[in-house]
DRENDRENMI-33580 format. One record per residue: residue in three letters; x, y, z of N, C-alpha, C, O in turn. Coordinates in pm, whole numbers, plus 50000, padded with zeros to 5 digits. Example, Ala and Ser with C-alpha at 12.3 -4.5 7.8 and 13.67 -1.06 7.14 Angstrom:
2
ala513194943150780512304955050780513204967050780514244966850846/ser512854977550708513674989450714512905000350787513415011450804/
***
This chain:
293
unk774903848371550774133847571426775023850471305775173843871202/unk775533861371342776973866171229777763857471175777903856371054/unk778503848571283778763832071257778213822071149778833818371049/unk776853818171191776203809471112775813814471006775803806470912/unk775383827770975775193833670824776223827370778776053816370726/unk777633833570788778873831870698779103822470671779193821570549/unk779363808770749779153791270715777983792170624778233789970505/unk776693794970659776043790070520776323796670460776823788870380/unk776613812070390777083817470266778183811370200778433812770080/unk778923803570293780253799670206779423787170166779273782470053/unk778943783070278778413764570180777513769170058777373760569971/unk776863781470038776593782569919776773786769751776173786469644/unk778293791569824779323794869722779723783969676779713780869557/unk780383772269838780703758769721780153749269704780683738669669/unk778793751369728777763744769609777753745769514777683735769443/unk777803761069451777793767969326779213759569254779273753069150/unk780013761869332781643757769251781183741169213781153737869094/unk780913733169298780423718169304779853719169148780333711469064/unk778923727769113778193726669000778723728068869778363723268761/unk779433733968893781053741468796781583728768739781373722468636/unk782573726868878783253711068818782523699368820783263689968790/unk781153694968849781073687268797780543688868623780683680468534/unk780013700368613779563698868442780793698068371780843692968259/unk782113704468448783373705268333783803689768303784183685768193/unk783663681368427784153671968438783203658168311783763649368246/unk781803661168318781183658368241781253658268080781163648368007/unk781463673368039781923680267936783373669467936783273658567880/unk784243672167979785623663867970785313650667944785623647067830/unk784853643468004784173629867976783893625167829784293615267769/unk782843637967782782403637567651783373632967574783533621667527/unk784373647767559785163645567480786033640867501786923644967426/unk786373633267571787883625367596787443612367507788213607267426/unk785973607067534785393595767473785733599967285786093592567193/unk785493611867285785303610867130786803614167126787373609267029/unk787433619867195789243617667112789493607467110789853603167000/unk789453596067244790293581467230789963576667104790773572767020/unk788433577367089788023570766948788773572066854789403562066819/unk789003585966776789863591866689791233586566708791733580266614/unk792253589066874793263580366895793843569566837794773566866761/unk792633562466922792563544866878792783541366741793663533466706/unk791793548466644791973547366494793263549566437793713542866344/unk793823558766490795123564066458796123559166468797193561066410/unk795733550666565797253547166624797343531566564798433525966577/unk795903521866480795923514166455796723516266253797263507266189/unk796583525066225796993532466089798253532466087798993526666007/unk798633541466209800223540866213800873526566206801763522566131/unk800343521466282801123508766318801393500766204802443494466191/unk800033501066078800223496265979801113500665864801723493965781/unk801033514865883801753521165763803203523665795804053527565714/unk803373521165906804943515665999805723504165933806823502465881/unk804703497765957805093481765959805253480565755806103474165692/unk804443486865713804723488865550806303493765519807193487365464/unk806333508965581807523509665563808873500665567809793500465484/unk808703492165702809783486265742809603474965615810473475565529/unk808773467065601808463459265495809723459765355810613451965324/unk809233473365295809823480165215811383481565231812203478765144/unk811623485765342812873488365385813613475465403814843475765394/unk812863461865431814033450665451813573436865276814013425365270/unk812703442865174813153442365078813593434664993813083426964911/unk814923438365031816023430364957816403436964860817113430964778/unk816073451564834816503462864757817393469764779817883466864889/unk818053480464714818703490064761817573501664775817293509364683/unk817103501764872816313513564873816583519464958817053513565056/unk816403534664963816913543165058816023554865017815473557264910/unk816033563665175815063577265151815773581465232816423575165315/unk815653600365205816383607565304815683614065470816233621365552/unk814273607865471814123612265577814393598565650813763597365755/unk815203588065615814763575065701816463576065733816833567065808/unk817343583765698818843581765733819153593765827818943604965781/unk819613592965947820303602066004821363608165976822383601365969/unk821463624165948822493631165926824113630166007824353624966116/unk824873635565930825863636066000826243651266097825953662566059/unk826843648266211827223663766259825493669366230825183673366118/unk824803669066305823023678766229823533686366340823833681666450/unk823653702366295823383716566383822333720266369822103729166451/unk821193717266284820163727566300818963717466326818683706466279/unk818233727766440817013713666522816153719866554816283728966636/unk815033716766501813473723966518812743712066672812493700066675/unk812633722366770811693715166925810363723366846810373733966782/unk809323714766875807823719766886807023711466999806923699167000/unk806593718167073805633720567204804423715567189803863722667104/unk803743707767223802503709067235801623707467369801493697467440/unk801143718467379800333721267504798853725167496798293724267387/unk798163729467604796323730367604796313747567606797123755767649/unk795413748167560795303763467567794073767667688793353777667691/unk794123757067776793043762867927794163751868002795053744167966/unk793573756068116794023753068252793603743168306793303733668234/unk793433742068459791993732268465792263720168431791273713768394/unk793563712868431793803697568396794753696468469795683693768393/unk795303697068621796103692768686797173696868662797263708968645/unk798863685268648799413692468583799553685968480800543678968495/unk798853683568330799153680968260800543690568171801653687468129/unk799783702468174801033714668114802173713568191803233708868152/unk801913718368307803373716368365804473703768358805613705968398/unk804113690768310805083681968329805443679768179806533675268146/unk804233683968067805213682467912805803696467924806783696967850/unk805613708467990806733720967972808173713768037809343715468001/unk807623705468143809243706768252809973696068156811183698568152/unk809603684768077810423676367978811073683067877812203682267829/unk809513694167841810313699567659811513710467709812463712467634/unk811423716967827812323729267869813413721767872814343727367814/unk813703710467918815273699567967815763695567822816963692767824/unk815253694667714815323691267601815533701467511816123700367403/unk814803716167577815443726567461816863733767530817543741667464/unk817223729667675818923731267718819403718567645820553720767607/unk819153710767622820353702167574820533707667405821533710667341/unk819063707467370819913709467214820313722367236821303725167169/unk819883731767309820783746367260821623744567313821963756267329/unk822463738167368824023737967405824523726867306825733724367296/unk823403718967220824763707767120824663713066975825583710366898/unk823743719466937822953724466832823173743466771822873752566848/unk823493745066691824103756466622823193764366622823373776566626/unk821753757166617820903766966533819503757266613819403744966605/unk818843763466664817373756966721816003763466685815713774666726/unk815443758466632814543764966633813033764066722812533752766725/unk812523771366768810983770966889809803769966821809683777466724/unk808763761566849807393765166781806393758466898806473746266884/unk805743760866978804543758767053803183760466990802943769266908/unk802263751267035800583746567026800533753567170801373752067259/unk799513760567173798843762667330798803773167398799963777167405/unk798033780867461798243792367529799283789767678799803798267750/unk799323776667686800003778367850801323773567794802223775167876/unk801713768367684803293768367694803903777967637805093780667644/unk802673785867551802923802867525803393808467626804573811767616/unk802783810967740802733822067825804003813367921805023819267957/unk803753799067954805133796767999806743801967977807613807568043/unk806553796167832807813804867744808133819267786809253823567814/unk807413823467786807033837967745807893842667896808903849567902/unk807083836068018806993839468101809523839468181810123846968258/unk809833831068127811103827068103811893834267996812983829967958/unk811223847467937812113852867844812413846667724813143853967656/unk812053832167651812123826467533811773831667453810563833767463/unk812343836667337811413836867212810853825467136811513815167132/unk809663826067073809133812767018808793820966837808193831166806/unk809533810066750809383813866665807963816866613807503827766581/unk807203801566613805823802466575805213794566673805613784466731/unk803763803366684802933800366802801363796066705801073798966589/unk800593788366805799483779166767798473777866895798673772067002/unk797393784666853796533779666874795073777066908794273777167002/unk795223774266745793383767666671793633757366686793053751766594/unk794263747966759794533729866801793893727866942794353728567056/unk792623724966890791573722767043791633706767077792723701167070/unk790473699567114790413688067141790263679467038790253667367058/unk790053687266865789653679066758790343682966693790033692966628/unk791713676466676792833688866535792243675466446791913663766465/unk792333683366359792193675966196793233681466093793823691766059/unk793103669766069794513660865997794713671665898795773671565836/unk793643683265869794423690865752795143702165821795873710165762/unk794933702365923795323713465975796863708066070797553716366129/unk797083696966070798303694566116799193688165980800383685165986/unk798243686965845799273685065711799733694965682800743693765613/unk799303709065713799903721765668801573724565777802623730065742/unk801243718665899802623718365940803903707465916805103709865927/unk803233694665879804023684465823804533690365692805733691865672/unk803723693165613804283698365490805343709265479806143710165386/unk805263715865565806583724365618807673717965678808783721865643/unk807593708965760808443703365840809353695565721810553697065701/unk808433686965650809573682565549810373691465445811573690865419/unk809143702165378810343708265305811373713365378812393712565309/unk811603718265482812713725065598814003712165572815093714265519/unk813503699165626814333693665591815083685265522816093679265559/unk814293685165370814443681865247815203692765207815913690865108/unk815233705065267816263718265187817273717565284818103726165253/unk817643711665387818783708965479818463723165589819453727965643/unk817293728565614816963739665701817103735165851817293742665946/unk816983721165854816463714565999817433703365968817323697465860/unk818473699466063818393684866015817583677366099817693665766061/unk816373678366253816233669666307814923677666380814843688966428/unk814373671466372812183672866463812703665766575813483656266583/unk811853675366693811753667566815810353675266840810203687366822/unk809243665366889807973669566945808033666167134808363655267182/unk807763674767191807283674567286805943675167323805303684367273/unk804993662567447803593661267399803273653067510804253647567560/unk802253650967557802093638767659801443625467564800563626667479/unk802013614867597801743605467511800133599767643799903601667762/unk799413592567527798563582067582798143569167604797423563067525/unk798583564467714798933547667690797773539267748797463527867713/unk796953550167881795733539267902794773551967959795333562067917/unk793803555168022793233561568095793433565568249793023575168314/unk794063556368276795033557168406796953561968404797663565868496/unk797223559768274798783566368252798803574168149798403570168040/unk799213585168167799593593468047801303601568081801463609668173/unk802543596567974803303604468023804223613567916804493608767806/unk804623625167951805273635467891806523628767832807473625467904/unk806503626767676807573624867657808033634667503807313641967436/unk809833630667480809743637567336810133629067271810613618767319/unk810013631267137810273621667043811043625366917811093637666913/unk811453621866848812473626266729811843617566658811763605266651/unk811103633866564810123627066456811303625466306811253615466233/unk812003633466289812953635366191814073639666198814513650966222/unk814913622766158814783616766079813793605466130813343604966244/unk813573597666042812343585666094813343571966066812793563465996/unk814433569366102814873561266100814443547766159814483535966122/unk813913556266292813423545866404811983537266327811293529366391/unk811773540166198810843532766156811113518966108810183511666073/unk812303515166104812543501866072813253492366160814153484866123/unk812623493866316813703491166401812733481266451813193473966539/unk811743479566425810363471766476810803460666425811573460366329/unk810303449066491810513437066413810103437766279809553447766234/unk810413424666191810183428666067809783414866020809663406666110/unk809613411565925809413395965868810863392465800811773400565817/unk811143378765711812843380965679812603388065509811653394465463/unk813473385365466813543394665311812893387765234812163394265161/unk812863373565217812023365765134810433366365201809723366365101/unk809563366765319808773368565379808293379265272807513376265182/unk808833391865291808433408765274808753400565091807693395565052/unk809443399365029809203396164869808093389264852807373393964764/unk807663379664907806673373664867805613381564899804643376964839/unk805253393164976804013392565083803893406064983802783411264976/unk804933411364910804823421964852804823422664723805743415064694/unk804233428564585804913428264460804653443064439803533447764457/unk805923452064394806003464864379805813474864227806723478664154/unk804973476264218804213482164092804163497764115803383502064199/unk805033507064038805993501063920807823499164024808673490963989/unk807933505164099808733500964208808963499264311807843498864363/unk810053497164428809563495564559810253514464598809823523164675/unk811363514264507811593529464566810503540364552810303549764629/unk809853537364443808363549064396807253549264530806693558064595/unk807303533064532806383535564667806823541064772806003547664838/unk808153540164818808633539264947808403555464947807913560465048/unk808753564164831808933578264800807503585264886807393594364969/unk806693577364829805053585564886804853576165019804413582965111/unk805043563665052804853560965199805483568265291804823571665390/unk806733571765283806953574865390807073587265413807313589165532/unk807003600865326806173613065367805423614465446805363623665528/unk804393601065426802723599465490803103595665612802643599565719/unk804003587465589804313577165797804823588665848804423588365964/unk805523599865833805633610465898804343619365929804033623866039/unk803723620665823802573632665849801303621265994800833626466096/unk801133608265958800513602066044801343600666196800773596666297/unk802573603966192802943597266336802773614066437802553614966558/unk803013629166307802793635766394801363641466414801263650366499/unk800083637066338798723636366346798873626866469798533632866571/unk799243615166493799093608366653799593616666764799313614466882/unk800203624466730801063631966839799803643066915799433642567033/unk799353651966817798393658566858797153649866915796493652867014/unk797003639866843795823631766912795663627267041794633628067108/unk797203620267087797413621067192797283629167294796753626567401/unk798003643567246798213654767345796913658267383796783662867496/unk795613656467289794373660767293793813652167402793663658167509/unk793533642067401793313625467488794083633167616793623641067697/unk795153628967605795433633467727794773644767872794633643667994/unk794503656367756794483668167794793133662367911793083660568033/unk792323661167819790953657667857790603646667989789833646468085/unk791573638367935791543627468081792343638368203791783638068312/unk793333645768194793623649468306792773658868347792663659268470/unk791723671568250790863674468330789593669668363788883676868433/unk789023655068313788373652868364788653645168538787903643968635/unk789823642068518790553637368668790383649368739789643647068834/unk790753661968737791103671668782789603676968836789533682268947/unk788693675668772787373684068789786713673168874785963677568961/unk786823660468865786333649768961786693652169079785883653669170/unk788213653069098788823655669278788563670269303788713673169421/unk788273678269239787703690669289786223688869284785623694069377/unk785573683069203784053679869284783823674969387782913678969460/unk784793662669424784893652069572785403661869629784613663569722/unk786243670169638786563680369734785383691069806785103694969920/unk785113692169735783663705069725782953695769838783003698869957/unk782253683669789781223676769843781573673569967780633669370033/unk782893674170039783893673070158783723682270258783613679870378/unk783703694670193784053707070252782583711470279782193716170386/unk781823709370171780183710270216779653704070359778973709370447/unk780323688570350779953683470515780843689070606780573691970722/unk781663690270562781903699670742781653715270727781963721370829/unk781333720370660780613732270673779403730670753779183736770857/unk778553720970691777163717370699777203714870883776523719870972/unk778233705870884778393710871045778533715871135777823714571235/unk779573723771123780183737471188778663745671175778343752571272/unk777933745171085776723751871042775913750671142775403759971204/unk775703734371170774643727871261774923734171429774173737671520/unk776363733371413776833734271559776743749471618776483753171732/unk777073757771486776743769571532775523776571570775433785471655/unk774633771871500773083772771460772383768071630771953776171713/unk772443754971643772543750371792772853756871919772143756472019/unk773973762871905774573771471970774043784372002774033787772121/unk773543793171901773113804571863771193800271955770673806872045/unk770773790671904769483789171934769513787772099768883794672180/unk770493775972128770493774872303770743788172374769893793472447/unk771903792972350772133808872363770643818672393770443823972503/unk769733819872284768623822172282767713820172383767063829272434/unk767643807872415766653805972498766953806972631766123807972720/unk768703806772650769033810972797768473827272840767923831472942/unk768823833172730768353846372725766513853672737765973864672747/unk766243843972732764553842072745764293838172902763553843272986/unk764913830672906764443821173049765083832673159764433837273254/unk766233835473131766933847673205765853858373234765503862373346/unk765373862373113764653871873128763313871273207762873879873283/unk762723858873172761453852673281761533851173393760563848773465/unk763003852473443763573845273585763343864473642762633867473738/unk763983873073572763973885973623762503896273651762213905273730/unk761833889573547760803895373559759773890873714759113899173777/unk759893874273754759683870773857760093876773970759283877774062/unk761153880873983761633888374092760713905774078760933914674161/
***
């Protein structure tokens, strides 16, 4: 009897858990739907205000900006992290920590001066956990960062390296490419050179398609601040998207797991139960057999 109690007490523990992940997984669902949305928008902005820049950039001007030229000799290099501040998503954390960690040995062995900044309680406590110091830590960046709250770090990021503090941004982040792939990569937000590397139209194309009021350098001055502050607003968007699809993946195969472990409980249950009852009645009949005598 001792037996079959304990099988059903456990099948009713992971029932209970069953109930767990599937609402998280639900909950995840939600919001993964409402980040891609946000994503999607984002990433259709960038592309445009990209493609402006480069525009600008092939001209037929002398125009030039200093976040669009790579330094010479750059010693000083700001890595920033972005990670989830819960658990509960597979390994999403673990595979943007194991990229951004390979990336903060290379620059601290080419780089004079590095500087650390993490989003997230788990690449906090990762860090942490490895003896790193992290300069500045974050995190009010849930599944909905808004754009003002990641302009207050762009706006830093450039003055740093408009005063020659930084010469070079690298974000670490899981990018989002479909609902089925998401992968950890980093990127070198600054300098933004790589913004004019996209195809382009030819120089007479971009003159005609453009007329620059009152210049093309005035504009280029305020575009491309912005193509920075938008490419690292996609960055978080992503990391957010991401987060969410991997725990809603994560809370799905631990619900299908649960519902697994329930049937063969449910069996072992049956079999013991069976067992326990036949047992029983030998013990009856035994006893009827003795009393006959």
């Amino acid at each position: 009897m001792a037996k079959a109690r304990a099988l059903d007490k456990r099948r009713k523990s992971i029932r209970n858990i069953r109930k767990i992940t599937r609402t998280m997984e639900l909950i995840a669902t939600a919001r993964f739907k409402k980040a891609m949305d946000r994503a999607h928008a984002a990433s259709a902005y960038t592309r445009r205000i990209t493609a402006l820049v480069g525009d600008l950039a092939q001209a037929g001007l002398a125009v030039k900006h200093p976040l669009l030229e790579p330094r010479e000799n750059p010693q000083r290099a700001l890595l920033l992290i972005l990670t989830a501040n819960r658990g509960l998503c597979g390994g999403y954390n673990s595979n943007v920590f194991r990229l951004a960690y390979t990336r903060y040995t290379e620059l601290k062995a080419e780089m004079r001066s590095l500087g650390l900044e993490v989003s997230g309680k788990r690449g906090i406590n990762a860090l942490k956990f490895r003896g790193i110091e992290v300069d500045e830590k974050f995190t009010h960046f849930e599944d909905r960062p808004a754009f003002a709250q990641v302009d207050v770090l762009a706006n830093r990021y450039l003055q740093s390296y408009t005063a020659g503090q930084i010469d070079r941004l690298d974000v670490a982040y899981m990018r989002f490419v479909s609902i089925s792939r998401q992968e950890p990569v980093v990127e070198t937000l600054l300098p933004l050179g790589s913004l004019g590397d996209h195809e382009q139209p030819s120089t007479q194309a971009a003159q005609s398609q453009y007329e620059f009021l009152p210049s093309a350098e005035s504009i280029l001055a305020e575009v491309v601040p912005t193509s920075f502050k938008v490419k690292l607003f996609k960055c978080f968007l992503d990391a957010a998207v991401s987060e969410q699809v991997a725990r809603m993946v994560a809370m799905k195969a631990a619900t299908e797991n649960a519902g697994d472990l329930i049937k063969q409980l449910s069996s072992n249950y049956n079999r013991a139960r069976q067992s326990q009852i036949t047992g029983e009645i030998m013990e009856v009949l035994g006893g009827v057999e003795a009393l006959k005598n």
